[in-house]
C-alpha atoms as one frame of an Amber mdcrd trajectory, in Angstrom:
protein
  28.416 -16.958  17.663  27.459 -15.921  13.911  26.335 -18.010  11.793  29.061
 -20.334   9.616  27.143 -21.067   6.203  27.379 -24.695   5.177  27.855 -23.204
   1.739  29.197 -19.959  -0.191  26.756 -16.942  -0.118  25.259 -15.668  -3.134
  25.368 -11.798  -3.691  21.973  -9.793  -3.936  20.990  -8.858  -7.178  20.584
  -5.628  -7.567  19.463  -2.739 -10.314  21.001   0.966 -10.816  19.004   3.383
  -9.483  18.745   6.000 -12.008  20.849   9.766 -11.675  22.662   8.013  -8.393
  24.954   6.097  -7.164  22.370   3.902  -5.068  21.646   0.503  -6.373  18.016
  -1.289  -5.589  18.073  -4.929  -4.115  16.387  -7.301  -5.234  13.997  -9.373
  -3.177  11.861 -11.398  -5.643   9.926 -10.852  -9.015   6.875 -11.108  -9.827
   5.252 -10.737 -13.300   1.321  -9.970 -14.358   0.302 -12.361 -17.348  -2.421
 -10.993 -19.816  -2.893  -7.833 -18.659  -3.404  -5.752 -22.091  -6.600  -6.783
 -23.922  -4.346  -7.351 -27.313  -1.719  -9.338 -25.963  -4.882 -11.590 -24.031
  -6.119 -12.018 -27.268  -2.858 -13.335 -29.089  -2.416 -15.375 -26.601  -5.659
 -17.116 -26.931  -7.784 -16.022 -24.129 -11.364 -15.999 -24.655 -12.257 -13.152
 -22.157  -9.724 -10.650 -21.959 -11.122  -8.762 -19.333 -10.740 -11.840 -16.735
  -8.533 -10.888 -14.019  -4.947 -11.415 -14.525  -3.136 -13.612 -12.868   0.418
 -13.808 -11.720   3.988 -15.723 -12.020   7.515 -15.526 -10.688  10.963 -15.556
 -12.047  14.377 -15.638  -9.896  15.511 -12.286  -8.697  18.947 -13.141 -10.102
  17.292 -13.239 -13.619  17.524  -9.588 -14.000  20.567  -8.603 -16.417  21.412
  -4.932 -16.458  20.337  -2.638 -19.550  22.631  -2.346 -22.413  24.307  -6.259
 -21.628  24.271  -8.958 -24.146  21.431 -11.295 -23.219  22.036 -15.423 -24.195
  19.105 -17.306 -25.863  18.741 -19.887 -23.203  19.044 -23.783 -23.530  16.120
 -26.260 -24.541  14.122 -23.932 -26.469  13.543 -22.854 -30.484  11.559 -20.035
 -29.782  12.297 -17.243 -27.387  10.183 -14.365 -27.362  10.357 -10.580 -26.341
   7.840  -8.843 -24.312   8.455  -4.846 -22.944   6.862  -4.059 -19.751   6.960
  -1.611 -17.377   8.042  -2.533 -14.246   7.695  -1.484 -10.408   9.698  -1.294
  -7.659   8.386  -1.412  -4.321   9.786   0.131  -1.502   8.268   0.269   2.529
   4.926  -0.249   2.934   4.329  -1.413  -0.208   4.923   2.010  -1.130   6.251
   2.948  -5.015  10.050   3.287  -5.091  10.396   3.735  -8.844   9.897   2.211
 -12.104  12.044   0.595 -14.918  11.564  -0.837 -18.395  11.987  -4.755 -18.369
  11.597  -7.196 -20.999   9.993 -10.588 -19.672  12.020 -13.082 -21.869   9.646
 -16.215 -22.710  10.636 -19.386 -23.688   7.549 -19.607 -25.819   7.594 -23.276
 -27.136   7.902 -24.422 -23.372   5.114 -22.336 -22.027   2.870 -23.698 -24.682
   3.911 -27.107 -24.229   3.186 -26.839 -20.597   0.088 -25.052 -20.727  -1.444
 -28.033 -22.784  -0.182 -30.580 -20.254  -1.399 -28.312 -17.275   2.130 -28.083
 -16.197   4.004 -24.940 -14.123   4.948 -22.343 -16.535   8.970 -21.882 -14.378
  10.562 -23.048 -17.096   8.981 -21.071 -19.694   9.159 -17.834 -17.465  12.118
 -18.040 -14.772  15.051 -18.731 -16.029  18.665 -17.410 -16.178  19.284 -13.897
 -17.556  15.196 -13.420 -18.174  14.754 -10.015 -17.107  16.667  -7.716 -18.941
  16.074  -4.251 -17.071  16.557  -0.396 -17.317  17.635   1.081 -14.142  15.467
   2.213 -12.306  13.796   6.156 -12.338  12.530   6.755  -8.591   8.859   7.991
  -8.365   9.912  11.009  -6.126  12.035  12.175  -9.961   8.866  10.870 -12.218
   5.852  10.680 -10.559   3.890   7.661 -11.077   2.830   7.035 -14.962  -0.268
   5.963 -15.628  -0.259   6.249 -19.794   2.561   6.575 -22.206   3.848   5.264
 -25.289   4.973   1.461 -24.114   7.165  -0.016 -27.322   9.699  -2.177 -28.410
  12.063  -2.620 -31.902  14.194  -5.396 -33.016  16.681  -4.606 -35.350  15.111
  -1.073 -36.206  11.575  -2.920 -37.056   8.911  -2.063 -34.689   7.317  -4.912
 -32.980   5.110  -4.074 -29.996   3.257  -0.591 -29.723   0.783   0.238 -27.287
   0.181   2.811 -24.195   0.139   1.717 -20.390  -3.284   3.567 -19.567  -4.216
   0.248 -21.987  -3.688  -2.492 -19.136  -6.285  -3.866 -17.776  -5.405  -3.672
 -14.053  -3.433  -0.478 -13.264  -0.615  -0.227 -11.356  -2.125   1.060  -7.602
  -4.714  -2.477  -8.620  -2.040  -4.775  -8.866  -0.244  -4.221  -5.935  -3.439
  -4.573  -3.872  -4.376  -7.570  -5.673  -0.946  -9.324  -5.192  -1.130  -8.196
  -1.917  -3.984 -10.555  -0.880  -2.017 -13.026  -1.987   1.139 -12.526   0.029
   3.445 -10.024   1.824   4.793  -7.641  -0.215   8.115  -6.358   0.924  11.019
  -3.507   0.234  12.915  -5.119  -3.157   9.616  -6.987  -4.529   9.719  -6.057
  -8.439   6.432  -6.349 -10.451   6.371  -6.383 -14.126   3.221  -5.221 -14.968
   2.173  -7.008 -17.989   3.117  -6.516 -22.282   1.094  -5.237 -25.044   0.593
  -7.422 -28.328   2.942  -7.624 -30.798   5.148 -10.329 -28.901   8.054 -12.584
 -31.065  11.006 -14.473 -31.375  14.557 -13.616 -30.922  17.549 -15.011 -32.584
  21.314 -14.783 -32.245  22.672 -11.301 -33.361  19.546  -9.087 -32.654  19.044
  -5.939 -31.517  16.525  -4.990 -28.743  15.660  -1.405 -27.863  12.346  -0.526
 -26.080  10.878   2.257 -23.556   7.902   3.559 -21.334   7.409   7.317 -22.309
   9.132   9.363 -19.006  10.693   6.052 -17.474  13.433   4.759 -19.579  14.717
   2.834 -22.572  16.137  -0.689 -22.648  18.444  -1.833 -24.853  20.036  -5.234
 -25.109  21.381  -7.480 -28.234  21.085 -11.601 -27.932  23.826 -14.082 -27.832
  24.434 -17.483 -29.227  23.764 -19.822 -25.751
């Protein structure tokens, strides 16, 4: 007998796979923090060559490129911050990339980082991963520098190039790998360069990775 859910199912999330019709499922995210020297150092770190070290958000938080993106309750200060991202396929094997911006509720994750508290709120909540589709590796090879940038009403506020980050990409999945089993559908945003700020009602976003995409997405009122 199949199983009878106590409850209704939710559908996969899922993100366009670029020049097809396929879609990629998504299994979980999971996010590098301080992984461009800059960025480390705006952020207060004191040695920005310590490894970084990893988060999560939902996998329903990602919200397709070109959608309108809500600021989210209980915070005054949401911030942007353009990443590339990678999708994992068997193995642990690269399916593609994608451009994703890892929306921060910035006031929380400061709040909780002086109390010693879990950064979940700050980092995994609803509609905070905004997210190109995604350009398989077998089309674009597997980037390893490139222009990584992103504007807010025409004004440019990050700039910097991917062969900056501190752990590259083929070091990240081996070091999250120790951690746990990585698995077709895993999603790894790989970390933002400095230049990170607040959003407000009516903007703009539009950011890219040279040869893997651009994002674009405005904010809403909540």
């Amino acid at each position: 007998m199949a199983d009878q859910h106590a409850v209704p199912v939710a559908p996969r999330p899922t993100v366009a796979v670029a020049g097809s019709a396929l879609v990629f499922p998504v299994r979980r995210i999971f996010c590098v923090g301080r992984n461009y020297p800059e960025h480390a150092r705006e952020m207060g770190a004191s040695d920005v060559r310590a490894p970084p070290f990893f988060f999560t958000k939902p996998a329903d938080a990602v919200v397709a490129n070109g959608s309108a993106v809500p600021i989210p309750s209980r915070t005054s200060d949401l911030h942007h911050e353009i990443e590339l991202v990678v999708a994992l396929g068997a193995d642990r094997a690269i399916f593609g990339y994608a451009v994703g911006n890892d929306l921060t509720r910035r006031d929380v994750q400061l709040e909780m980082k002086k109390s010693g508290k879990p950064w979940d709120t700050a980092k995994g909540f609803d509609h905070s991963a905004p997210i190109t589709a995604i350009a398989p590796a077998s089309k674009i090879g597997h980037p390893a520098r490139g222009r990584i940038w992103l504007e807010v009403n025409g004004e440019l506020r990050q700039e910097g190039d991917i062969a900056d980050m501190i752990w590259g990409v083929p070091e990240i999945v081996a070091e999250l790998s120790t951690w746990l089993e990585l698995k077709p559908g895993d999603l790894i945003f790989t970390g933002t360069p400095a230049g990170v700020g607040r959003l407000n009602a009516g903007d703009r976003v539009r950011g890219g990775v040279e040869g893997v995409g651009i994002l674009e997405h405005t904010v809403a009122a909540p």
